[in-house]
N, C-alpha and C positions, 0 to 999 in steps of 0.2 A: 202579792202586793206590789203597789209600784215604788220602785225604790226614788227617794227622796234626798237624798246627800249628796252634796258634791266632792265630799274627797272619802279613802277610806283608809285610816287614819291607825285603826286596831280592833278587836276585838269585844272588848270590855267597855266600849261605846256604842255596840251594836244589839241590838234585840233578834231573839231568836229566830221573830220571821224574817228579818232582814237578813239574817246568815242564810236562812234558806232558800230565799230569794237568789243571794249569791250563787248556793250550790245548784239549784236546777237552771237559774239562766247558764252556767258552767256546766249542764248537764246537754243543753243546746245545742253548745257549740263545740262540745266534743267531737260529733262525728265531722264537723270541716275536716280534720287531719284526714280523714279516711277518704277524703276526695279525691280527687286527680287535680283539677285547682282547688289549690288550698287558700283560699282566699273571700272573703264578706266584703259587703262597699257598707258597712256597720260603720266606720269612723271615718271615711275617704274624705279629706279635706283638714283632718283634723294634726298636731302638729303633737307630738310626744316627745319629751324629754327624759331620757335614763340616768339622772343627774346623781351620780353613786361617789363618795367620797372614802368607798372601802373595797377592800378588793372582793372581786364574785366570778364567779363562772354562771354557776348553773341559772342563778337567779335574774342578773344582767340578760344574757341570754333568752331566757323564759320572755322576759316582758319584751325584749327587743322582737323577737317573734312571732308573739299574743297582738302586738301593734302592727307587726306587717299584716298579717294574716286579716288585719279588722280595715285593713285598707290605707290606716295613718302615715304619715311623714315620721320617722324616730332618728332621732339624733343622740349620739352617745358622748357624754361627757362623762371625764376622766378629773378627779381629783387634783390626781399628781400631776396634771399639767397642764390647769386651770394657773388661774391668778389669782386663786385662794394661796396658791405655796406664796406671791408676795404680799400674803396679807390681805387682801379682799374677804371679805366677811362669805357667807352664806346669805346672807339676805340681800345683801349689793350685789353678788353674783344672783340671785335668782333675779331678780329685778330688769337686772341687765339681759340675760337671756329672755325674760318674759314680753320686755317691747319690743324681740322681733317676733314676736306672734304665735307664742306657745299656749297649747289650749291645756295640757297634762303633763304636771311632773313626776317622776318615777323618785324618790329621794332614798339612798340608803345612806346611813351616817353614823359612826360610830358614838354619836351623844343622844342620849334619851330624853325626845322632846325632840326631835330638831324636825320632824314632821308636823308635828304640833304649831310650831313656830312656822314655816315655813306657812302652812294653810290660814297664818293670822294675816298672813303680807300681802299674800298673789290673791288674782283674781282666778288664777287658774285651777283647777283640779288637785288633789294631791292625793300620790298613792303611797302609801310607807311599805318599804320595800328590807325595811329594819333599820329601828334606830336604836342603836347601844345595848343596854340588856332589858330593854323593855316589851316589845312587842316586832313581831311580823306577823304581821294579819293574812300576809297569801301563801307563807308556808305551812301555817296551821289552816286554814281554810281547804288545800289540798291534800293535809293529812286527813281531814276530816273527810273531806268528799271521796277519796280512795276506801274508806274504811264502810263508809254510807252504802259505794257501790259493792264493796263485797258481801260488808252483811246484811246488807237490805234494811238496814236501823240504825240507829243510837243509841234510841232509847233504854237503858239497862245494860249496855253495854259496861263490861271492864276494861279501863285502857289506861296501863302503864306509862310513865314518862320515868325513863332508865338513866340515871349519869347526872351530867353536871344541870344538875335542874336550876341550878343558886344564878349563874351566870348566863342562862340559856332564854332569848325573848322568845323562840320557838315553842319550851313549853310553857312560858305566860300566857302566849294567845292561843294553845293548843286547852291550856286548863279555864280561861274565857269559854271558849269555843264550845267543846266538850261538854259542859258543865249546863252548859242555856241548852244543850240539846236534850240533857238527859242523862245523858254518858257520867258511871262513876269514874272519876280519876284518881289516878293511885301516884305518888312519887317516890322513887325508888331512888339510894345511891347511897355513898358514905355522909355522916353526919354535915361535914365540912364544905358538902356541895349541893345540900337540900338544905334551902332557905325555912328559918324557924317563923311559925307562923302562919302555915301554908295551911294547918290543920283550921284555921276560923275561916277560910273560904270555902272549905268542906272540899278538903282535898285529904283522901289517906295515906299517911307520911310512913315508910319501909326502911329500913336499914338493912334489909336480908332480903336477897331477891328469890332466894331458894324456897322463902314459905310460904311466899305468893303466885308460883311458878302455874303451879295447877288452876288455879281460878281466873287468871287473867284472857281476856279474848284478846287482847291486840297490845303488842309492845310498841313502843316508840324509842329507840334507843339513840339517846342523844350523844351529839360528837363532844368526845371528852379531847377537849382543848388543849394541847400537850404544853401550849406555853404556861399555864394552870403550874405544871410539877413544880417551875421554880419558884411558886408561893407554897411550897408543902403541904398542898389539900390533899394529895393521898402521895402515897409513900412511891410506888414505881408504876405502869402502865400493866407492868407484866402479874402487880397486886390484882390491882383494879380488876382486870380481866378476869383474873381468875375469882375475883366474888362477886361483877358484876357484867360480865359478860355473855353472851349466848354460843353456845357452843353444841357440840354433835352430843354430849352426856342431858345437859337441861333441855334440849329440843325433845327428846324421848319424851318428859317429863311436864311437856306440853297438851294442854288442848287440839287433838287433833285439828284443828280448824282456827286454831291461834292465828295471828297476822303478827307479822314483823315489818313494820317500818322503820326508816331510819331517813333524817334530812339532807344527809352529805353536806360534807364528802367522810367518807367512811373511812374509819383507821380498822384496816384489816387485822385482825389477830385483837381488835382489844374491845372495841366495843360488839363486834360480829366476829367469828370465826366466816372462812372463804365457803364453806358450806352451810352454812345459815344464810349468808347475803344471798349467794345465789341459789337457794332452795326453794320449795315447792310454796314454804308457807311465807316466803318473802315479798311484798309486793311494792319494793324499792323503786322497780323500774314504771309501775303503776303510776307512783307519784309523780314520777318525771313528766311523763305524758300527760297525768291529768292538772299537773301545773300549768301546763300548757291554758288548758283550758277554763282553771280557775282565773288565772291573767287575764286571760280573752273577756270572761265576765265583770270582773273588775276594774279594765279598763274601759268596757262599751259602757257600764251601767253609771260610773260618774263622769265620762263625758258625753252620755246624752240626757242626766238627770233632771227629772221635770218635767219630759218631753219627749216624745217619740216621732223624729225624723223619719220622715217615708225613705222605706226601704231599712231601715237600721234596723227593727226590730228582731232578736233571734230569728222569728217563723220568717220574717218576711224577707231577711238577710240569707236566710239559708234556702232561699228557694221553695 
């Protein structure tokens, strides 16, 4: 299909052919890494803004990369030392950065909506890169497309969302996602961090990870938030772990061909032991790379939305 949207916003907005749209044009641009130049004239001209008001590594990064790589200008703005800390709003500061001639904004932002809003203002693109505990649309899009590329489907698949489900927008847009493909979802964790009500989306709600252990095809083990302990939603990390953790005893106890993903950054010992993260059935580091190139799609497909610029096209970009 040809995709039709100018910003991409979440999930729960998107129709299934458009997520797949996402993943195979993401399946395109994969092999750029594998070049010697690594590089598309897919966006050249075009002017990208990483405008994040939260702290990130891997994700900042990811899209700062995804925009070189596509041939763009990317410019990285820092919250903490903006002229939001004296008070300038989010929409006065986009505004102001958008009349020197930005075609995409990257926004992460610790309030839900604030991509929303953002895409009512500008004239520009907008990609939500996570706002608050609502959604992030390119790190479930990558959990998704990692899982796509190993088991060759969705459809009927089982896939776990392990931990702090209540607070996590990764598995909001992973249980969107999942769900328009096909894929049963399961939510796992202590009562106090599985939001009630998950079950009328047609999501299977778990309190015991151990009786679900054998049926599941793919875990997703979410980062359990340490700053979380000082509101008493579970008693100690060292609890936790031991009833919802993956370790060398529940790995046994696995589908031999189970996947284990996880979003990072990973608390060793509570949500993975060091031999599950780095083990056979782990495909962590998978994600990383194919972040990569869900970005790459994400950013070419709403800033050439509408329209196919000669030369921009995946085929015609990638030689």
């Amino acid at each position: 299909m040809k995709w039709k949207s100018k910003h991409l916003l979440g999930l729960e907005d998107l129709t299934a052919d458009e997520i797949i749209c996402i993943l195979d044009t993401a399946e395109g641009f994969r092999e750029v890494s594998t070049r010697s130049v690594k590089k598309v004239p897919a966006l050249r001209g075009k002017v990208i803004v990483n405008l994040f008001f939260e702290a990130s590594t891997r994700t900042r990064i990811s899209f700062e990369l995804a925009g070189a790589r596509l041939s763009a200008d990317v410019i990285n703005f820092s919250g903490e030392t903006s002229s939001t800390v004296k008070g300038e709003t989010l929409i006065d500061t986009a505004r102001n950065i958008e009349a020197m001639g930005v075609d995409i904004f990257i926004i992460r932002h610790r309030c839900a909506g604030a991509a929303y809003r953002l895409a009512e203002v500008t004239s520009a693109s907008v990609v939500n890169a996570g706002d608050g505990a609502h959604e992030h649309p390119t790190q479930a899009l990558l959990d998704i497309f990692t899982i796509r590329q190993k088991k060759r489907r969705l459809e009927g698949l089982k896939v776990a969302l392990v931990g702090d489900v209540a607070h996590s927008r990764v598995a909001r847009s992973n249980i969107w996602g999942l769900q328009k493909l096909g894929a049963k979802v399961y939510a796992v964790g202590p009562p106090t961090l599985v939001p009630r009500g998950l079950s009328k989306l047609g999501v299977e709600v778990h309190y015991n990870l151990d009786e679900i252990l054998s049926e599941i095809d793919c875990f997703n083990m979410l980062r359990i938030q340490t700053e979380r302990q000082d509101a008493g939603l579970f008693p100690t990390t060292r609890e936790y772990a031991s009833l919802f953790g993956l370790n060398r005893e529940r790995m046994r106890r696995l589908k031999p061909d189970a996947l284990i993903l996880h979003p990072g950054p990973i608390n060793r010992g509570v949500e993975l032991t060091a031999e599950v993260a780095d083990g056979p059935q782990s495909v962590i580091l998978n994600q990383v790379t194919n972040g990569l190139a869900v970005r790459m799609a994400a950013l070419f497909l709403t800033g050439t939305y509408g329209r196919t610029p000669p030369g921009s096209s995946p085929e015609e970009a990638h030689g």
